[in-house]
N, C-alpha and C positions, 0 to 999 in steps of 0.2 A: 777641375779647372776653376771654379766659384764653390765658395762655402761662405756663406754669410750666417753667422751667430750671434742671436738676440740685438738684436740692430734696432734700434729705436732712431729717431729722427725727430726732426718739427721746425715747420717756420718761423712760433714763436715760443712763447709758454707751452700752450698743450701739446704733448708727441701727437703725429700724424702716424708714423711706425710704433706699436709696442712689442716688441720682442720678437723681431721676425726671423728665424732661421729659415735657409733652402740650400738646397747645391745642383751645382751641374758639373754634369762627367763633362770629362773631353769629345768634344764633337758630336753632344747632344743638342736638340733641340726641345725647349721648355718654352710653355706659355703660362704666362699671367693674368689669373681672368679676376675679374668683380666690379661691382657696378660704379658708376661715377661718384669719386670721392672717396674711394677703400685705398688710395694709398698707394698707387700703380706704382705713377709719374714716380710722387716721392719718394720709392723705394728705389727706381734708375737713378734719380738726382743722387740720393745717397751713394749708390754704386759710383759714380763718375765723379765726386765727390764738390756735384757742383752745389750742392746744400752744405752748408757750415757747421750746425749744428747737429751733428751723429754722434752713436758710439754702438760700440758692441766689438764688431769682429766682419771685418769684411776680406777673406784670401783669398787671392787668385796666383793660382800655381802658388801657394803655400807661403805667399809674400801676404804680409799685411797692410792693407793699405787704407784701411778707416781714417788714418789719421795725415793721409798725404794729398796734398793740392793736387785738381784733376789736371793739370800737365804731366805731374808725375804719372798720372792713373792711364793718361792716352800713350806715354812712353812705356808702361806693364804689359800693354796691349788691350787697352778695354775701350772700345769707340761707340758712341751713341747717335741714334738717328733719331735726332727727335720729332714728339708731337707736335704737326704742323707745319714740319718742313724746315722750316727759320733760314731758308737759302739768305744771301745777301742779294736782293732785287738789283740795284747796281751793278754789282760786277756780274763780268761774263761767269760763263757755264766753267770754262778752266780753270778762273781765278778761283773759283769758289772751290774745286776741286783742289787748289795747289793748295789755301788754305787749308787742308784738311790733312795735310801732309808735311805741315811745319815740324813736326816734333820726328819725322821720319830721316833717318841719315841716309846721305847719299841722292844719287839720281834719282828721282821720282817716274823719271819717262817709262819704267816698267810701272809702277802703280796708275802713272795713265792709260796704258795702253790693257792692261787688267781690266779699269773699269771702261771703257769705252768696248771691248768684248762682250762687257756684261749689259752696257747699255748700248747697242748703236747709236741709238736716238741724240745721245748726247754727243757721240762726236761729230753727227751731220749740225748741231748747234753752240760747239765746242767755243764760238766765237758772241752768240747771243748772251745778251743782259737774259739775267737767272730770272729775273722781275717780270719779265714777258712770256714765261715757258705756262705750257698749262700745269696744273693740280698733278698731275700725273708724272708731270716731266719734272717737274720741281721735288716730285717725291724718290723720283729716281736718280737727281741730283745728292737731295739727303740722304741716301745707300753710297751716293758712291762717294761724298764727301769722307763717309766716315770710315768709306776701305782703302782710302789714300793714305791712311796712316796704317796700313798691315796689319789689324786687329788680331788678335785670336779667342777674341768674346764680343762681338756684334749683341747692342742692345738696341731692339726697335721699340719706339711707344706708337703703339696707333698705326704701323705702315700703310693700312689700308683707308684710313678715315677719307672719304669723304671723294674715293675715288671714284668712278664709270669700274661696270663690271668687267670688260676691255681691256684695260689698266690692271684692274688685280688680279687678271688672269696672268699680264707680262711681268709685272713684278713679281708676283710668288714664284712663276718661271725662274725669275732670276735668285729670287730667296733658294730656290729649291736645288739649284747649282751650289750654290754658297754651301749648305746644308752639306752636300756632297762631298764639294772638298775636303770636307774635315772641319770645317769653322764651328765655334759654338754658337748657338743662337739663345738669348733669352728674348722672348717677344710677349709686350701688353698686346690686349685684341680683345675688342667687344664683340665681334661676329663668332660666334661659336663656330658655326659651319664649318668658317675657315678655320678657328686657332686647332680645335680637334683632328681636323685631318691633313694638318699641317705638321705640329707638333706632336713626341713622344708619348710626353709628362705632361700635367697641369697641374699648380697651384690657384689656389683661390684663397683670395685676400679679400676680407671683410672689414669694413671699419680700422684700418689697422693691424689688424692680425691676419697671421696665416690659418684657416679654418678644413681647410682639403688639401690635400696631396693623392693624384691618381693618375693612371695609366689613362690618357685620351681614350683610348680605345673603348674600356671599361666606362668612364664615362660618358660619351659618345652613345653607348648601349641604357643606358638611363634612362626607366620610364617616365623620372620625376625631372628630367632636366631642366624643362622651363622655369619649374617651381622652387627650383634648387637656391638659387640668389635669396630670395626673400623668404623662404627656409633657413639659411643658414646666418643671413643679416638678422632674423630674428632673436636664433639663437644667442650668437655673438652680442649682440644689446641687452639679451637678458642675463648670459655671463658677465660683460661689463660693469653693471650695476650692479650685482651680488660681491664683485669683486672690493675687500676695503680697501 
């Protein structure tokens, strides 16, 4: 489904990405783990190709797409939910939803009626300004903005940030549907807890670089888990610097 090869990025001069390769089968689910500032965000921006400055090799289903404006990338099927929500406070809960389904041909009334299955909540407020909804609802606004356009690679950054644990009991609910059907999931996630027995696969991204690739499971079993970040942020800064 994704194959990304040596993919660099950056906002300005310096890469934020240096040479990231990964993939995802079809209708796996992969997490993204490492500390703040390793590069998460900017490796989805790259995917969705809302950062400018990339290169390498980004395929999905065996298109290449590193090098095409993210209209083209949401019309490939690749949809992102981003960190923090970014609902339009103004408009209602629909509109924000219909936006999300511009690049989608055809009646949208079946992509409505999909996400309103997955979220009730949102069609008992189908009519409320997005700007008034809680933390919670507004994050389940940005799941379903981004299944209005019939993805078949969902990128979350952060789904859970900053929820009630309430909340990310019903959203994962709904993640865990998705997961089902067959969709792919690539998801960033700071809570271990969750990204491990949530997802498959993990990668760990350091400073830039990919540093792990492993079965959650197996990780998950880790006596060193805690210590693992600042273990392998060490490393990766002491290969850095050796590196000419």
């Amino acid at each position: 489904m994704l194959r990304i090869e040596r993919l660099t990025a950056s906002h300005g001069a310096a890469p934020v990405l240096d040479g990231v390769s990964l993939h995802l089968d079809k209708g796996e689910t992969v997490v993204l783990l490492g500390p703040n500032g390793a590069g998460k965000s900017t490796l989805m921006a790259a995917i969705t190709g809302t950062i400018a400055r990339r290169s390498g090799s980004i395929l999905v289903d065996g298109r290449e797409l590193v090098d095409e404006p993210s209209h083209a990338i949401v019309a490939a099927g690749v949809a992102l939910v981003p960190e923090g929500r970014l609902v339009f406070g103004p408009f209602s809960v629909e509109d924000n939803l219909r936006l999300g389904a511009i690049r989608l041909s055809g009646d949208p009334a079946e992509r409505f009626a999909y996400v309103y299955r997955l979220f009730p909540r949102l069609a008992e407020r189908r009519r409320q300004a997005a700007g008034t909804l809680s933390g919670g609802e507004q994050q389940m606004l940005a799941i379903g903005r981004a299944l209005m356009s019939a993805p078949r690679l969902l990128l979350l950054d952060e789904p859970f940030l900053g929820l009630a644990p309430m909340v990310v009991v019903e959203i994962r609910r709904a993640l865990e549907k998705l997961r089902e059907s067959g969709l792919t999931l690539l998801m960033v996630e700071q809570k271990l807890e969750i990204a491990l027995a949530f997802a498959s696969r993990a990668y760990v991204l350091i400073k830039g670089r990919l540093v792990l690739e492993e079965q959650t499971a197996a990780l998950a079993r880790r006596p060193d888990l805690s210590d693992l970040y600042f273990a392998l942020a060490t490393s990766s800064a002491a290969s850095a610097r050796s590196t000419p």
